[in-house]
N, C-alpha and C positions, 0 to 999 in steps of 0.2 A: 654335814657333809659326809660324815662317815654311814650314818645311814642311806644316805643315798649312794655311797660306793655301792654298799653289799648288794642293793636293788639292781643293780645296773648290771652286776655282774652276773645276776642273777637272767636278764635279760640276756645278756651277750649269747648263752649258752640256750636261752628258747630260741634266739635268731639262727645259730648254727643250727641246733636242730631242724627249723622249719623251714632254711633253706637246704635242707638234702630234699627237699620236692619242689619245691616255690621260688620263684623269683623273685631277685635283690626287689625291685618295684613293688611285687606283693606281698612282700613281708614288711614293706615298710610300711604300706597303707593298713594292713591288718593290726600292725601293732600301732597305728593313729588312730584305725577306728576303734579298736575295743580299750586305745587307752582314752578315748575322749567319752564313751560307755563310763570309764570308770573314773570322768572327772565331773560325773552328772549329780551326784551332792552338791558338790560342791556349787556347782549353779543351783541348784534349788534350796539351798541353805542360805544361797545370797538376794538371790532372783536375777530378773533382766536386769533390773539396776547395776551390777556389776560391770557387766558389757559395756556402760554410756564412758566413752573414754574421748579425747582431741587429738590422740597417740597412734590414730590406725593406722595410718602410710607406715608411720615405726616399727608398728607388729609384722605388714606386711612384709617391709624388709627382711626384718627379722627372721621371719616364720620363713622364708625365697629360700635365705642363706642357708636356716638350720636345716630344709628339707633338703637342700644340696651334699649339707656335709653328711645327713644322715643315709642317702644314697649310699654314697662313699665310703662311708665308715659301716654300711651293712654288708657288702659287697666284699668288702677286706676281712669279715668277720665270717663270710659263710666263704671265701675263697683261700684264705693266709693262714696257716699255721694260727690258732687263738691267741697262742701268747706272743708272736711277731705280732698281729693285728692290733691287740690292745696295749703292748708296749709302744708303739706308735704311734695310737690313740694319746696315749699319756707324753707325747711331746707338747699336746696341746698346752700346757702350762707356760713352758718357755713363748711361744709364739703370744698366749696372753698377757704376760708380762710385757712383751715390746708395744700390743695395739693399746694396753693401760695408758701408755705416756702419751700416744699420740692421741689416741680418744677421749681418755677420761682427766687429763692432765698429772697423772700420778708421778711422783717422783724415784725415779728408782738409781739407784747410788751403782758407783764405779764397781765394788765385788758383788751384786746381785749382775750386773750386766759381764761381768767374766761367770757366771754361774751359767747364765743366759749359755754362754759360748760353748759351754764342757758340755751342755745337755745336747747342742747340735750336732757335737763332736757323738756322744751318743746314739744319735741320729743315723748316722754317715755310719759306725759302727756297725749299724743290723741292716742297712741298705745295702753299702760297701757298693758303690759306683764304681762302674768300670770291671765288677764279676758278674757270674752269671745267676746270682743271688738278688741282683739287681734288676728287677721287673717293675710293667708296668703296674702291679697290683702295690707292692709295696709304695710308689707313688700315688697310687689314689686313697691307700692309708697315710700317707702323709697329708697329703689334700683335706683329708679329711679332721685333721688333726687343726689344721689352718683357720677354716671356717668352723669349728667348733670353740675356735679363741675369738673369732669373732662375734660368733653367737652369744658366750660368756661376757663379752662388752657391751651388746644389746641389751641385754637385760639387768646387769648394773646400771646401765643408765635409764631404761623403764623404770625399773625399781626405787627413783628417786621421786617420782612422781604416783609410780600404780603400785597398789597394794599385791602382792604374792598371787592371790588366786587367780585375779584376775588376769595376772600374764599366763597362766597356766592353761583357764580356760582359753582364752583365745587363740593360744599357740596350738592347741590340741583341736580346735574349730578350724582353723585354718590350715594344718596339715593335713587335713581328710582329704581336703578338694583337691590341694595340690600335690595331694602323694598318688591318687587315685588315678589321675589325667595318663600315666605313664604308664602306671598298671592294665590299664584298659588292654595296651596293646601289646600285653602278652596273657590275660587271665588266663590260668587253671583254679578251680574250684580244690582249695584242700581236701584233703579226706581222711580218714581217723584220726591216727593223734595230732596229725600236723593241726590241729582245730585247736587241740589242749598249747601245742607250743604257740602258736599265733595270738591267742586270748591271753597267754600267761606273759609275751611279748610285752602285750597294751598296757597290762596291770600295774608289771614291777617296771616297766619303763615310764607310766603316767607319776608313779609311789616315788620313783626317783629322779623325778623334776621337778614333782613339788619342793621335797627336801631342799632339793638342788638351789629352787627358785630361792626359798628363804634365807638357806647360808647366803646367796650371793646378797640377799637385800640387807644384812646384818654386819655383815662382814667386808675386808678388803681383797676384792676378783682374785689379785694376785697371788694375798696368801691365804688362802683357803683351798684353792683350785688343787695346789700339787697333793693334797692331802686324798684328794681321791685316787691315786695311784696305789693305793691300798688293793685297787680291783684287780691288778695284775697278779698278785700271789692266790686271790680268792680262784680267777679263772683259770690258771695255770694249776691247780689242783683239782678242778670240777674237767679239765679237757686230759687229764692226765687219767681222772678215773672213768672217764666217760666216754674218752674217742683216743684213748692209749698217745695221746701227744705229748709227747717230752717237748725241752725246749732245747737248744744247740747254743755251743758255746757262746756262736756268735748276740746271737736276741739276749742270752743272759748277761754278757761283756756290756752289751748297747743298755739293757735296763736298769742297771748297779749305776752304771755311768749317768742316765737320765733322773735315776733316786736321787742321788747323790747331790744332783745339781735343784733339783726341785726341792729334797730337802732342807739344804742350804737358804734357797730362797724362801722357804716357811719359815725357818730359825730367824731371819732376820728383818724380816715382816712380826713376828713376834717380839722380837728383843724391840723393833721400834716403836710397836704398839705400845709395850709396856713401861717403856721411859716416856712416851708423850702421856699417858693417863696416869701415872704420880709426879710429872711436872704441870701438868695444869692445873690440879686443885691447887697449888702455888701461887702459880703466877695470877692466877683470878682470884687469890682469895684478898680477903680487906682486912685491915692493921686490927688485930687484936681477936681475930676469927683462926 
């Protein structure tokens, strides 16, 4: 998970760049098509055989949702302040943790669901409804944050059944088409380096999904997700040296506050991990073992 933070943030900052020319639509297709370029090992390592899956209406969904929120969340990243955009991004954790219970049946205890609250409270911090801070952009960064908790439960529950690659490959097959459709109807053709930001988009955005795909198949959605919140201090120092943006009390108030509660919930995702795997060799073990 932590490598896949650093990839991602890594992306965040070719997306900014390549939309000072390009539009939200065409930076999303470009970084779908040169990251699905750079998930072609990985199908020739396996062959067609990977692709044979009973799971497709699933990816489809999947693939609707994630190319919704990735609109959203490109849009917020080449239009928002970086460090507003992806501290907002990073509410996705909280919104993951509540679709867990209803999706995947996970159990989450009275102080992770006051954890849940402080992070919203967070939230409300760097929006502040009712100023005039309060735009529609930072709502469609929260949007974005929503359907990225959903996507996270899509693929936990893939990954009970399909192995890692093969959700990768097909997520990266089927975002071309459906990122493209919308593209059409604004294309401009990049031109010098926007080509370098657009290809470097596909790369470390395909390099941090894979990652991505595996913590989630390994691990519990809930607590592994806040851990990429990592990306926030990475990107807040690359937009600092790179497009002179500081960040203002208020996004630093709302992201301490959204740490804090996200952390929380890894600490005790961890503390319960680790009391149930030295109480089971226990309870399963037989008299004189």
């Amino acid at each position: 998970m932590v490598g896949s933070t650093v990839l991602f943030a890594c992306m965040v900052i070719m997306i900014r760049l390549a939309s000072e020319t390009l539009h939200t639509f065409e930076v999303a297709f470009f970084r779908n098509f040169f990251g699905m370029l750079a998930t072609a090992p990985l199908l020739m390592r396996h062959g067609v055989g990977i692709l044979k899956t009973d799971q497709l209406p699933r990816y489809v969904f999947r693939c609707v949702i994630g190319v919704i929120s990735m609109f959203c969340g490109f849009w917020a990243i080449g239009h928002l302040p970086l460090a507003q955009a992806v501290t907002l991004s990073y509410s996705s954790p909280l919104f993951v943790t509540i679709f867990a219970v209803f999706m995947l049946g996970e159990h989450v205890r009275a102080r992770r669901w006051l954890a849940v609250a402080v992070g919203f409270l967070g939230v409300l911090v760097i929006v502040r409804p009712g100023t005039d801070s309060f735009t529609a952009g930072t709502l469609i960064a929260v949007a974005a944050a929503v359907l990225s908790g959903i996507v996270a439960i899509q693929i936990k529950q893939l990954s009970k059944t399909e192995p890692a690659d093969r959700i990768v490959i097909y997520t990266t097959l089927l975002w071309v088409p459906m990122s493209l459709v919308p593209a059409l109807f604004v294309w401009e053709w990049p031109s010098g380096t926007t080509w370098i930001w657009a290809i470097c988009a596909g790369i470390f955005g395909t390099g941090g999904h894979m990652l991505w795909t595996r913590a989630l198949k390994i691990g519990e959605v809930s607590a592994l997700t806040p851990i990429s919140f990592l990306q926030l201090p990475i990107v807040a120092l690359l937009a600092w040296v790179l497009f002179d943006q500081g960040i203002d009390r208020w996004t630093l108030a709302g992201a301490l506050i959204i740490l804090a509660a996200n952390a929380y919930i890894a600490h005790r995702e961890a503390v319960l991990a680790r009391r149930a795997a030295t109480q089971a060799p226990v309870e399963g073990a037989k008299p004189g073992f």
